[in-house]
C-alpha positions in Angstrom: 0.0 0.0 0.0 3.2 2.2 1.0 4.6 2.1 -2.5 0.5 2.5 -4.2 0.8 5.9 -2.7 3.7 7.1 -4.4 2.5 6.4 -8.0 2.1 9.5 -10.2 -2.0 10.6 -10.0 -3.1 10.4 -13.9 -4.4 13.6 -14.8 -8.5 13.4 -16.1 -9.3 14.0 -19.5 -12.2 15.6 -20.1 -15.2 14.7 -22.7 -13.7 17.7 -25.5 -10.1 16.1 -25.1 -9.0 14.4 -28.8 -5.9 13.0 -30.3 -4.9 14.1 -33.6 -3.2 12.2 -36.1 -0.9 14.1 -38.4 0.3 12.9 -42.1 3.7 11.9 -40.7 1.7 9.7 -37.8 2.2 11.9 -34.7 0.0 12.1 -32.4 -1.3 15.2 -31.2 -3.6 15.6 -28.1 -5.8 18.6 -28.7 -9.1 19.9 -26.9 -12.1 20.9 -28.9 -13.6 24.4 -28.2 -16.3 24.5 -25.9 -20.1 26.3 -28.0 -19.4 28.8 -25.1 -16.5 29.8 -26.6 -17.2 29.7 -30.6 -20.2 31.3 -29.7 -18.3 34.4 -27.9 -15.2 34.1 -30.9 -18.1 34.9 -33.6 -19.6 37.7 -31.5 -16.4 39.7 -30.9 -15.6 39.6 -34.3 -19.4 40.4 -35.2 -18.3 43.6 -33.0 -15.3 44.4 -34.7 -16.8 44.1 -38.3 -19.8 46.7 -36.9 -17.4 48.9 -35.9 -15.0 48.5 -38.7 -18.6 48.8 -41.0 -19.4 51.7 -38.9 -16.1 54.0 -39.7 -16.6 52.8 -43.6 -20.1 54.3 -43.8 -19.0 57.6 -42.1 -16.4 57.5 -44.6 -18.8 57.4 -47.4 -21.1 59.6 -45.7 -18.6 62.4 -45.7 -17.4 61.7 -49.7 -21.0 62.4 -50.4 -21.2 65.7 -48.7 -17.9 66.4 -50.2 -19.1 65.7 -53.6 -22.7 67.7 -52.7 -20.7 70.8 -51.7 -18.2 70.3 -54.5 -21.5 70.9 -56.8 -22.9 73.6 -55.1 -19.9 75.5 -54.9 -18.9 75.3 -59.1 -23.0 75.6 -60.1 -22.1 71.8 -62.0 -24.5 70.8 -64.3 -26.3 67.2 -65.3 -27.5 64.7 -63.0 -25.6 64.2 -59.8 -27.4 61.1 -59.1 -24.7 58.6 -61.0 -21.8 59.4 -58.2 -24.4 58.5 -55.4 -25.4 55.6 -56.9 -21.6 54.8 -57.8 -21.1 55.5 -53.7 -24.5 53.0 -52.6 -23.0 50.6 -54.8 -19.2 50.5 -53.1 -21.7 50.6 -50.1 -23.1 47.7 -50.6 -20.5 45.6 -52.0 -18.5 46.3 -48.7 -20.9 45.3 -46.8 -21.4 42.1 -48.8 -17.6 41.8 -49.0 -16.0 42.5 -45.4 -17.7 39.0 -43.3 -15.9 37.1 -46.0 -12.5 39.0 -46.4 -12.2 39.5 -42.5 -12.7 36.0 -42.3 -11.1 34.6 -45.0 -8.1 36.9 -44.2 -7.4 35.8 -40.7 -8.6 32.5 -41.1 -6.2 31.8 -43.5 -3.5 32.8 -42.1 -0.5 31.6 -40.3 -2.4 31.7 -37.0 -5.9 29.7 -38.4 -8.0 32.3 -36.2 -9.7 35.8 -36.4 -9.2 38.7 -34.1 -12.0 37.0 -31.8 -10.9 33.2 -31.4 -7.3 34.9 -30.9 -9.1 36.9 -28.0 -10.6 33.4 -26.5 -8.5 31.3 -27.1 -9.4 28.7 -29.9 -8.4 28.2 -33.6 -9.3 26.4 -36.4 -7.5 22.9 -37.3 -7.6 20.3 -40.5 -9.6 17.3 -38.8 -7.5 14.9 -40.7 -4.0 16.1 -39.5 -3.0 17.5 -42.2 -2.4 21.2 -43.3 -5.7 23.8 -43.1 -6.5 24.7 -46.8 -7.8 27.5 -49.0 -10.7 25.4 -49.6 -11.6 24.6 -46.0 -11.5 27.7 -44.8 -13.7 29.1 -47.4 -16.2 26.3 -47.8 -16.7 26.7 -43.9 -17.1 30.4 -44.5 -19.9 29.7 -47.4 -22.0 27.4 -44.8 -22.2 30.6 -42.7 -24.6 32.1 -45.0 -27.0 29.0 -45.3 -26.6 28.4 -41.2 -26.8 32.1 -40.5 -27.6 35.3 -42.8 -29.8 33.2 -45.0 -32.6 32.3 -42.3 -31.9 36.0 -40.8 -32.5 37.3 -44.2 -36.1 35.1 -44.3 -36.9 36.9 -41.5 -36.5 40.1 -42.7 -38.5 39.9 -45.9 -41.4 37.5 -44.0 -43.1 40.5 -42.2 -45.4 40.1 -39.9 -48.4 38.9 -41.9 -47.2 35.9 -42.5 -46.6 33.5 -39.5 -45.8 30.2 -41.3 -42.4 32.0 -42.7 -41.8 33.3 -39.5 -41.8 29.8 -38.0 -40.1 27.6 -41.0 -37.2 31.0 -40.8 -37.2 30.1 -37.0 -36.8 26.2 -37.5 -34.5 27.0 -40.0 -32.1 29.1 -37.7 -32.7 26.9 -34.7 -31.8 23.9 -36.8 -28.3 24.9 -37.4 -27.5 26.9 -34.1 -28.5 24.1 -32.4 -25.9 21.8 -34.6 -22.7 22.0 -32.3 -25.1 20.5 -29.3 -25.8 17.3 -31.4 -22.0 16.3 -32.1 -19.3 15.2 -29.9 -16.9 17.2 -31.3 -19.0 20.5 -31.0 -18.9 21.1 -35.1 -21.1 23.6 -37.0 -22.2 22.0 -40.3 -19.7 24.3 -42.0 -16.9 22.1 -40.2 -18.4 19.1 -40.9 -18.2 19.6 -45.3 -14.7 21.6 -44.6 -13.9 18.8 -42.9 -12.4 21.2 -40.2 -12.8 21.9 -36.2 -12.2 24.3 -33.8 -9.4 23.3 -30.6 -8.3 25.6 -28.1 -4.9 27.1 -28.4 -3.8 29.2 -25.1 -1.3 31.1 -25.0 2.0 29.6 -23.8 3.8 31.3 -21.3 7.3 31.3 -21.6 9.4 30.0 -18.5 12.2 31.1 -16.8 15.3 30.2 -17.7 17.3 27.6 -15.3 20.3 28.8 -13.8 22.7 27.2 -11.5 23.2 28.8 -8.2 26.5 30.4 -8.2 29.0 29.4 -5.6 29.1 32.1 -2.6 33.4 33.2 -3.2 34.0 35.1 0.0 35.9 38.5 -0.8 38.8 37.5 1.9 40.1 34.7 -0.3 41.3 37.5 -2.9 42.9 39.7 -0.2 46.6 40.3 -0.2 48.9 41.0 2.6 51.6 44.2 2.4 54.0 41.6 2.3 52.2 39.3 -0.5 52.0 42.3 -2.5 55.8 43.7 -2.0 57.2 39.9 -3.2 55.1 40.0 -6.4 56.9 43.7 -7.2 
C-alpha cells in the first residue's frame, strides 16, 4: 500500500479532449472548443466588423457631402445622381464583401483564427491532421450564410403577416444553431463539409530560464597582505 501511494496521479481527461493524427503519424492531443467559446469568438468579431462597417459608412457619408458641396460650390451641371449611386454601390458591395474578407483573411492565415478566437482562445485545425487549406476555410465560411444570414435574411422579408415563414425561418435558424449541441466534437455544419474543427490554443507562457546557483566566493580569499603584495613587485 506504502509504494501504491507514491504512483504518479493520472491527470482526467475531459469529454472535449482528442488526439490528432498528423500525415507523418504523430499524435497530437488537442481539446475541442467548448459552444461557449465559438459562440463568444463569432460575436467579438461580429463587433469588430460593426465597428469597422461603422467607420466605412462615415467615410462614405462624408465623400458624399464632399461631392454635394463640390457641386454647389462650381453651379455643375447634369444629374448628380450617378456618383451616389456609384457610392451605394461601393456601399453595398463592402458590406457584402467585409464578413468574407475579414474572415477569410485571418482565417487563413499563419495563425488559423480571427481577431475574436485569438481573443478566446481557440483556432481552427484540419480534422485529418493534415495542413488547413484554401478550400476549408472558405467552404466553412460559405456554410455561414445558409446556417446564418440566409434564415436572418427570411426573416427580414417574411413581415409580420405571415406567420408560417416566421416559423419555417425560425426552424431554419434553430436547426443549425442548435448543430454544435448534437456532435461530440462540437462542429457547425460548415466544419463538418470543410472537414475542419475548432481546438483551443492558449497562450503559452514562456518560462524562466534555469540557472545554476553560483557558488558564494568570499571576498577574503582574494585579499593580499603588504608583504604578498611587496614579493610579487
Amino acid at each position: 500500500m506504502a509504494g501504491a501511494a507514491a504512483l504518479p496521479t493520472r491527470i482526467a481527461r475531459t469529454s472535449r479532449d482528442r488526439t490528432l493524427i498528423t500525415p507523418e503519424g504523430v499524435s497530437l492531443p488537442i481539446t475541442v472548443a467548448s459552444r461557449g467559446a465559438r459562440a463568444t469568438a463569432l460575436l467579438l468579431d461580429f463587433i469588430f466588423l460593426g465597428i469597422m462597417f461603422f467607420v466605412v459608412t462615415l467615410g462614405m457619408i462624408a465623400l458624399a457631402g464632399g461631392l454635394v458641396n463640390l457641386i454647389d460650390r462650381f453651379e455643375l451641371d447634369g444629374d448628380a445622381s450617378g456618383p451616389f449611386q456609384f457610392l451605394l454601390i461601393v456601399w453595398l458591395l463592402a458590406a457584402f464583401l467585409s464578413r468574407y474578407v475579414w474572415f477569410l483573411w485571418f482565417e487563413l492565415g499563419p495563425r488559423g483564427a480571427t481577431p475574436g478566437k485569438r481573443i478566446v482562445g481557440i483556432r481552427i485545425a484540419a480534422r485529418d491532421g493534415g495542413r488547413l487549406s484554401a478550400e476549408m476555410v472558405i467552404a466553412r465560411n460559405l456554410l455561414r450564410d445558409i446556417e446564418l444570414f440566409l434564415p436572418i435574411t427570411f426573416f427580414a422579408s417574411a413581415g409580420l403577416d405571415s406567420p408560417p415563414a416566421w416559423l419555417a425561418a425560425a426552424a431554419w435558424l434553430a436547426i443549425f444553431l442548435l448543430f454544435p449541441c448534437f456532435n461530440k466534437d462540437r462542429l457547425r455544419a460548415g466544419d463538418v463539409i470543410a472537414g475542419t474543427w475548432v481546438v483551443e490554443a492558449p497562450r503559452l507562457k514562456l518560462e524562466p530560464p534555469i540557472r545554476a546557483p553560483q557558488p558564494h566566493v568570499s571576498v577574503e580569499l582574494y585579499r593580499f597582505t603588504d608583504d604578498e603584495l611587496a614579493e610579487m613587485e
